[in-house]
Biopython code that builds the backbone (N, CA, C, O; Angstrom):
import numpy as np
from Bio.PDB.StructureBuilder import StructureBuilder

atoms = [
    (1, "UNK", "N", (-8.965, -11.316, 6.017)),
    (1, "UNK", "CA", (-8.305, -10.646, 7.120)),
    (1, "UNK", "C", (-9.041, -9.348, 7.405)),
    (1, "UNK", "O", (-9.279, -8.588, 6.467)),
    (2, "UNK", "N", (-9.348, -9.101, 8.419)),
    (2, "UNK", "CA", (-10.200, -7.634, 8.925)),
    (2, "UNK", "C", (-9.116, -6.750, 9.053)),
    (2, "UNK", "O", (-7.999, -6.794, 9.569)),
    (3, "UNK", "N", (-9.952, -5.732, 8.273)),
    (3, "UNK", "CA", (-9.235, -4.116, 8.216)),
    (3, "UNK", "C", (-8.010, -3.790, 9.094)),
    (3, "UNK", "O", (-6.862, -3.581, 8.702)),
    (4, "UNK", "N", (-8.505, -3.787, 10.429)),
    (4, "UNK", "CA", (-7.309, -3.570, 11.382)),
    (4, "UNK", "C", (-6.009, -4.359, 11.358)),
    (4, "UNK", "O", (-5.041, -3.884, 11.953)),
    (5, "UNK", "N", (-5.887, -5.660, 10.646)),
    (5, "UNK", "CA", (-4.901, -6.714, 10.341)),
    (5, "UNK", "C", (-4.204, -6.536, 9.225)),
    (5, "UNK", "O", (-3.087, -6.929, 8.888)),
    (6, "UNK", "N", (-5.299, -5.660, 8.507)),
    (6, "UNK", "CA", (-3.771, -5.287, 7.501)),
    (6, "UNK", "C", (-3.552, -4.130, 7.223)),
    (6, "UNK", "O", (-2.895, -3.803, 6.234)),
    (7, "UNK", "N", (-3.944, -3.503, 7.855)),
    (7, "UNK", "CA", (-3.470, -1.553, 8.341)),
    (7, "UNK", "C", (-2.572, -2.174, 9.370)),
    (7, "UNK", "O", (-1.571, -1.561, 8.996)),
    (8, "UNK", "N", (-2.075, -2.990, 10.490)),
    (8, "UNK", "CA", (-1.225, -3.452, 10.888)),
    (8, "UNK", "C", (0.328, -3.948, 10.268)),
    (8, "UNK", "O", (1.428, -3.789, 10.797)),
    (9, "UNK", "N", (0.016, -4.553, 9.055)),
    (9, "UNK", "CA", (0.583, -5.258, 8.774)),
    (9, "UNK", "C", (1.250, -4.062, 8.118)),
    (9, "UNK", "O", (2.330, -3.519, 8.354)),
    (10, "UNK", "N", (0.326, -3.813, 7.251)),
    (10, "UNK", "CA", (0.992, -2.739, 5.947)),
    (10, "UNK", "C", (1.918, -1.484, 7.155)),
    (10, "UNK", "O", (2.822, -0.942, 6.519)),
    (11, "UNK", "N", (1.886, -1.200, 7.987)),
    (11, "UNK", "CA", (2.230, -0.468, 8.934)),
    (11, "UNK", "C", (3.758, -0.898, 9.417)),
    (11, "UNK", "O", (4.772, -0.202, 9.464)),
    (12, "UNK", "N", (3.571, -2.241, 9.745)),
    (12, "UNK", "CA", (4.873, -2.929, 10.165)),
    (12, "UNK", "C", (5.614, -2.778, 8.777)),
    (12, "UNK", "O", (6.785, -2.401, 8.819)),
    (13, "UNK", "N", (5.148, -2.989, 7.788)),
    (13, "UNK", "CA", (6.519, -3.325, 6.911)),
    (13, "UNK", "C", (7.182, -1.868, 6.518)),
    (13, "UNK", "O", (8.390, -1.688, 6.357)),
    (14, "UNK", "N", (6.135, -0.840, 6.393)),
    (14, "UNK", "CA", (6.360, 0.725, 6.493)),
    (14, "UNK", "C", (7.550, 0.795, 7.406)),
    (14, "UNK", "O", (8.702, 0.788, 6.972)),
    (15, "UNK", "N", (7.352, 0.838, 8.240)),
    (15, "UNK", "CA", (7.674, 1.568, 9.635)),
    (15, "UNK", "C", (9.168, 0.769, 9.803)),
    (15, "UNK", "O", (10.239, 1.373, 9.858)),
    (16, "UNK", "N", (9.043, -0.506, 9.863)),
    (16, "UNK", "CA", (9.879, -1.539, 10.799)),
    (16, "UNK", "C", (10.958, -1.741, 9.903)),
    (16, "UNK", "O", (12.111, -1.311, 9.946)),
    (17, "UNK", "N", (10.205, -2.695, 8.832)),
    (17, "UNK", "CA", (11.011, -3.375, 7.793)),
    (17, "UNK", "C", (11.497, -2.789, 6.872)),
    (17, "UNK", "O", (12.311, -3.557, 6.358)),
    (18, "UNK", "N", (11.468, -1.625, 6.221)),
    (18, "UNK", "CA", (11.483, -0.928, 5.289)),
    (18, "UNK", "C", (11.622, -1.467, 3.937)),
    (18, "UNK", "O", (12.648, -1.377, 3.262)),
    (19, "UNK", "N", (10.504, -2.046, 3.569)),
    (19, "UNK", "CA", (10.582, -3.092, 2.434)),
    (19, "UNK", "C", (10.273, -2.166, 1.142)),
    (19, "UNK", "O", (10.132, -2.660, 0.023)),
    (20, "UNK", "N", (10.183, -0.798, 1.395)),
    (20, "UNK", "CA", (10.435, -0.090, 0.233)),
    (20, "UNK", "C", (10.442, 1.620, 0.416)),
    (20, "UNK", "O", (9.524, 2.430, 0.547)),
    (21, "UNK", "N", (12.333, 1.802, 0.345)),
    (21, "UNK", "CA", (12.392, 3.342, 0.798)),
    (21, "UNK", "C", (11.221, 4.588, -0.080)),
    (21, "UNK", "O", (11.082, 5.800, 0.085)),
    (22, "UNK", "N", (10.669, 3.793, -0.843)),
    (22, "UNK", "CA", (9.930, 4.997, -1.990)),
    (22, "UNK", "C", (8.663, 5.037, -0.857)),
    (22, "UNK", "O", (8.155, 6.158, -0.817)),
    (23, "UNK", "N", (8.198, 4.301, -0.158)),
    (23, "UNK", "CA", (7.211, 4.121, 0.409)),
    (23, "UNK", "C", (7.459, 5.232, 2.004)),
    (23, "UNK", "O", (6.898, 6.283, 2.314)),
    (24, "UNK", "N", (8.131, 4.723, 2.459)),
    (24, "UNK", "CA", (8.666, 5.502, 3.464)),
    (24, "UNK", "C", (8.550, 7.143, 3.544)),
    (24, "UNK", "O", (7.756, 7.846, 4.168)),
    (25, "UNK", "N", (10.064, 7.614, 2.341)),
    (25, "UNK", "CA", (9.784, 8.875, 1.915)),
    (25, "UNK", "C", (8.554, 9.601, 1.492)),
    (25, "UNK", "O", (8.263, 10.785, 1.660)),
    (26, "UNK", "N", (7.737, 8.415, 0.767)),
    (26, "UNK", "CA", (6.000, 9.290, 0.596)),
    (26, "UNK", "C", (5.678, 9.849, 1.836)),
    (26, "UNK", "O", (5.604, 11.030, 2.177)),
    (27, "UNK", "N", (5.499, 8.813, 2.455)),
    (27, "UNK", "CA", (5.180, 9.149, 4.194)),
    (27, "UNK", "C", (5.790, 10.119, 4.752)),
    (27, "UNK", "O", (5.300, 10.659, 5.744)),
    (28, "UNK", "N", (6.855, 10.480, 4.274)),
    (28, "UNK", "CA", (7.607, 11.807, 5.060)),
    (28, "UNK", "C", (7.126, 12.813, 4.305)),
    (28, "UNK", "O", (6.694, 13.799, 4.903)),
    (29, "UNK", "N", (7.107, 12.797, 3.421)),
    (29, "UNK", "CA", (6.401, 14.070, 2.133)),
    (29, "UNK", "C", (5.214, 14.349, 2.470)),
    (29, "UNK", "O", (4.706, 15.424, 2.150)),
    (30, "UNK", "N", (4.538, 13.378, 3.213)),
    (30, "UNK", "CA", (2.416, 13.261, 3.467)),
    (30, "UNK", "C", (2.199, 13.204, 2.011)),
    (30, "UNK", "O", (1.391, 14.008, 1.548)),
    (31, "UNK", "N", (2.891, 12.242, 1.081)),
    (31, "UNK", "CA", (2.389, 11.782, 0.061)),
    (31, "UNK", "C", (0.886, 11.078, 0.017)),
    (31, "UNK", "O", (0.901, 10.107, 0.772)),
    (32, "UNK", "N", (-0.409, 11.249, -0.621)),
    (32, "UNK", "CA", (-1.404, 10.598, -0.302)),
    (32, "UNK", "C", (-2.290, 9.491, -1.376)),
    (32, "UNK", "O", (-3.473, 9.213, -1.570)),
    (33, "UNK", "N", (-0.752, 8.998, -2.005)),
    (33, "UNK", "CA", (-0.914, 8.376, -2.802)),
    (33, "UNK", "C", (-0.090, 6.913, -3.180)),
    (33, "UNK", "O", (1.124, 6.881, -2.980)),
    (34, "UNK", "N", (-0.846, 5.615, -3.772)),
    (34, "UNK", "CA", (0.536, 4.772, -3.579)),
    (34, "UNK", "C", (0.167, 3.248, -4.735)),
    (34, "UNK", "O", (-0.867, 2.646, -5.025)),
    (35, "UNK", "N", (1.006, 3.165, -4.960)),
    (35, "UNK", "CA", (1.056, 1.949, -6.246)),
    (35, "UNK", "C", (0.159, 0.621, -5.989)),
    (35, "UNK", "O", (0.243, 0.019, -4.918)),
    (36, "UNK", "N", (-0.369, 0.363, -6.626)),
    (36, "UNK", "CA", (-0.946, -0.983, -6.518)),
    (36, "UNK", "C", (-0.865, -2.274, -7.500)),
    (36, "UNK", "O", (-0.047, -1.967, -8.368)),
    (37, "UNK", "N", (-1.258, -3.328, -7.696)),
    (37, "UNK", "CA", (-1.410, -3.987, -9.065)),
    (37, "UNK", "C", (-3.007, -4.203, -8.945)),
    (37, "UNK", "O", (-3.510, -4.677, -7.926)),
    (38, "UNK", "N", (-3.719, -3.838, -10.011)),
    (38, "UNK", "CA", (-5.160, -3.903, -9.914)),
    (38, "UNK", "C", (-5.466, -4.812, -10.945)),
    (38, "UNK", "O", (-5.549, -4.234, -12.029)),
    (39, "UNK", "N", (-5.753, -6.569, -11.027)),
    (39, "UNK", "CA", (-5.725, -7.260, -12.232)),
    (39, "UNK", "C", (-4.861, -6.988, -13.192)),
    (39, "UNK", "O", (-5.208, -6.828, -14.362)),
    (40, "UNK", "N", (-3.925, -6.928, -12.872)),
    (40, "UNK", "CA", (-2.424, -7.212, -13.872)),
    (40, "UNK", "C", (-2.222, -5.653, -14.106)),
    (40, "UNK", "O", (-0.992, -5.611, -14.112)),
    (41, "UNK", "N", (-2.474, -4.879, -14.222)),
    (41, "UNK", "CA", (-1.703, -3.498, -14.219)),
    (41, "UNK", "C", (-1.819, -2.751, -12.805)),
    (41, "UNK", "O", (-2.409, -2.999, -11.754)),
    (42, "UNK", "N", (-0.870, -1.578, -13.325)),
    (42, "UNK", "CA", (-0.276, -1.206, -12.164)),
    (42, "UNK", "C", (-1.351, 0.164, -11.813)),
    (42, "UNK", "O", (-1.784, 0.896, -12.703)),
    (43, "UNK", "N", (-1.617, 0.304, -10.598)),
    (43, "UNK", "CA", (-2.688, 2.339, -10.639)),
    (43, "UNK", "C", (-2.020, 2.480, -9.893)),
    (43, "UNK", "O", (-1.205, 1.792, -9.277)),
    (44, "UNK", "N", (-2.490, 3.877, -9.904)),
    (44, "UNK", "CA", (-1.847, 4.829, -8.738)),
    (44, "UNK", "C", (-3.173, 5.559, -7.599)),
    (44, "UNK", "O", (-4.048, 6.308, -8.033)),
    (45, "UNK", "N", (-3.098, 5.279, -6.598)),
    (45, "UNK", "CA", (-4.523, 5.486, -5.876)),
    (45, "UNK", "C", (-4.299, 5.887, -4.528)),
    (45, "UNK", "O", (-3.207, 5.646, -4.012)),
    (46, "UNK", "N", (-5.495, 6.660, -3.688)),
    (46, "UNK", "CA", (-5.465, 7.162, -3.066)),
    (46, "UNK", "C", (-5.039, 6.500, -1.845)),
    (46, "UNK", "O", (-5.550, 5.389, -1.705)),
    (47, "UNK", "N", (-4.312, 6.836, -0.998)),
    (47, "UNK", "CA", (-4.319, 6.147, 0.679)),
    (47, "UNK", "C", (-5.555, 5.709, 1.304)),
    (47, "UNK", "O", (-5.587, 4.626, 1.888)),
    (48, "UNK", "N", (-6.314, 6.268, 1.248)),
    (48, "UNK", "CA", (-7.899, 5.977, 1.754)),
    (48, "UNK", "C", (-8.976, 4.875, 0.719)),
    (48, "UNK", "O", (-10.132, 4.566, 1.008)),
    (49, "UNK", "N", (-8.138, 4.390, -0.628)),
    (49, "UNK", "CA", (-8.841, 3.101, -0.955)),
    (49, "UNK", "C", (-7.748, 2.041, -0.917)),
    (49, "UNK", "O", (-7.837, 0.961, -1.500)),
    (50, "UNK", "N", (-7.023, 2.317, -0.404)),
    (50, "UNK", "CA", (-5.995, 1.393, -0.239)),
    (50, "UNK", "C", (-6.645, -0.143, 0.531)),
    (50, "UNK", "O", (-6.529, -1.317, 0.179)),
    (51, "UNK", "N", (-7.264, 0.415, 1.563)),
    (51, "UNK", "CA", (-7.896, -1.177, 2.255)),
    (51, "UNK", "C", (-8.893, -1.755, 1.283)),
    (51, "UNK", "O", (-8.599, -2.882, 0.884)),
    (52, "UNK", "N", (-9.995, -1.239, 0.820)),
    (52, "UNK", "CA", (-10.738, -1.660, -0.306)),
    (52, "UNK", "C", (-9.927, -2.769, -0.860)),
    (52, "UNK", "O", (-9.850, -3.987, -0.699)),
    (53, "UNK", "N", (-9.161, -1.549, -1.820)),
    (53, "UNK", "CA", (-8.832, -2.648, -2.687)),
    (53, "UNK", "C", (-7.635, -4.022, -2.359)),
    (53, "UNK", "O", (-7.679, -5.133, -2.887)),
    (54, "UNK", "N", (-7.055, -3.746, -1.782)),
    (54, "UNK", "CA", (-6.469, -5.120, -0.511)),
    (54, "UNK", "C", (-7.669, -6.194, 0.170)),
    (54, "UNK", "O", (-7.337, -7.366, 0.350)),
    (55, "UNK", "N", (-8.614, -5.890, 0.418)),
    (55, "UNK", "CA", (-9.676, -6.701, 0.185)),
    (55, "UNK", "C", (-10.317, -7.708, -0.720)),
    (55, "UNK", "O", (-10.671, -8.872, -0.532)),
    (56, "UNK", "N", (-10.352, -7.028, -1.608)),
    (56, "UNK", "CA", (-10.566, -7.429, -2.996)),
    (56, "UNK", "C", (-9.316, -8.124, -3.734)),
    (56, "UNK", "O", (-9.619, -8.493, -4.868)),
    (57, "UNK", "N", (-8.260, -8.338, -3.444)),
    (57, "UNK", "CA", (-7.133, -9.101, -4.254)),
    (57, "UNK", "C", (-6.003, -8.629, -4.444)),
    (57, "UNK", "O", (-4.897, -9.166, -4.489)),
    (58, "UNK", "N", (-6.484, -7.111, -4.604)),
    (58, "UNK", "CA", (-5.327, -6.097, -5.134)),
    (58, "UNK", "C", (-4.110, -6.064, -4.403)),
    (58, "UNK", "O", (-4.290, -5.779, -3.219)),
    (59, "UNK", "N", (-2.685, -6.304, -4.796)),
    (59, "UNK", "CA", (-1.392, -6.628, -4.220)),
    (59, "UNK", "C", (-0.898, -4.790, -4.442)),
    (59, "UNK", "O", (-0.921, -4.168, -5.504)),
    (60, "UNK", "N", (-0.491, -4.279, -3.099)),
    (60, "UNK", "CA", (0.527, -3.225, -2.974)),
    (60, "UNK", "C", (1.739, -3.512, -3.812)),
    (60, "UNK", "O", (2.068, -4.686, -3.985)),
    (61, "UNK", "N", (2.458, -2.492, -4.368)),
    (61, "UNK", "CA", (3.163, -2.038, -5.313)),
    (61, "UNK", "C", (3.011, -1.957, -6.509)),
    (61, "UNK", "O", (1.886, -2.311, -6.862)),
    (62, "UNK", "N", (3.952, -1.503, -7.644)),
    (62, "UNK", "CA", (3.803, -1.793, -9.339)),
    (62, "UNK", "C", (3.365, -3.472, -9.406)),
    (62, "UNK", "O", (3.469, -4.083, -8.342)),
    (63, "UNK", "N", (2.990, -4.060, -10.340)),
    (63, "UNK", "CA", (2.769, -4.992, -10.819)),
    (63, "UNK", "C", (3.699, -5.433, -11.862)),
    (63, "UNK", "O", (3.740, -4.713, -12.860)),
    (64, "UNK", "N", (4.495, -6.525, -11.836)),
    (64, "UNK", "CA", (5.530, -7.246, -12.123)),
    (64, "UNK", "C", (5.981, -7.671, -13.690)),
    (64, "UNK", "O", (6.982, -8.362, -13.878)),
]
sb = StructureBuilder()
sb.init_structure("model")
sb.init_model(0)
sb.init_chain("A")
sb.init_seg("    ")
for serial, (resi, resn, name, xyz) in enumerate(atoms, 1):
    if name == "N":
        sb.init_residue(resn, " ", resi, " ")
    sb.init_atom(name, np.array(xyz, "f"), 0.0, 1.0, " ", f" {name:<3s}", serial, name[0])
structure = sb.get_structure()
């Protein structure tokens, strides 16, 4: 999926759906930071490698 499709996406569920108030409130704070699962554990990483690593496999939020 190209960049713009899931800065879209990730945008809609932000914004629209609110599929996670912790996510939201960052955004109101200008939090610039946000959970990922990176091969089975969980990081904490910047907003600006966020598409990277969504590229690469990496699933938004803690890891399960």
């Amino acid at each position: 999926m190209k960049t713009f499709g899931k800065i879209l996406i990730l945008a809609t569920a932000v914004l629209f759906l609110n599929v996670n108030s912790s996510i939201t409130r960052d955004l109101h704070q200008k939090k610039t930071t946000v959970e990922i699962c990176h091969k089975g554990k969980t990081m904490t990483i910047n907003l600006s490698a966020l598409i990277s690593h969504l590229n690469h496999g990496d699933r938004l939020f803690a890891c399960q």
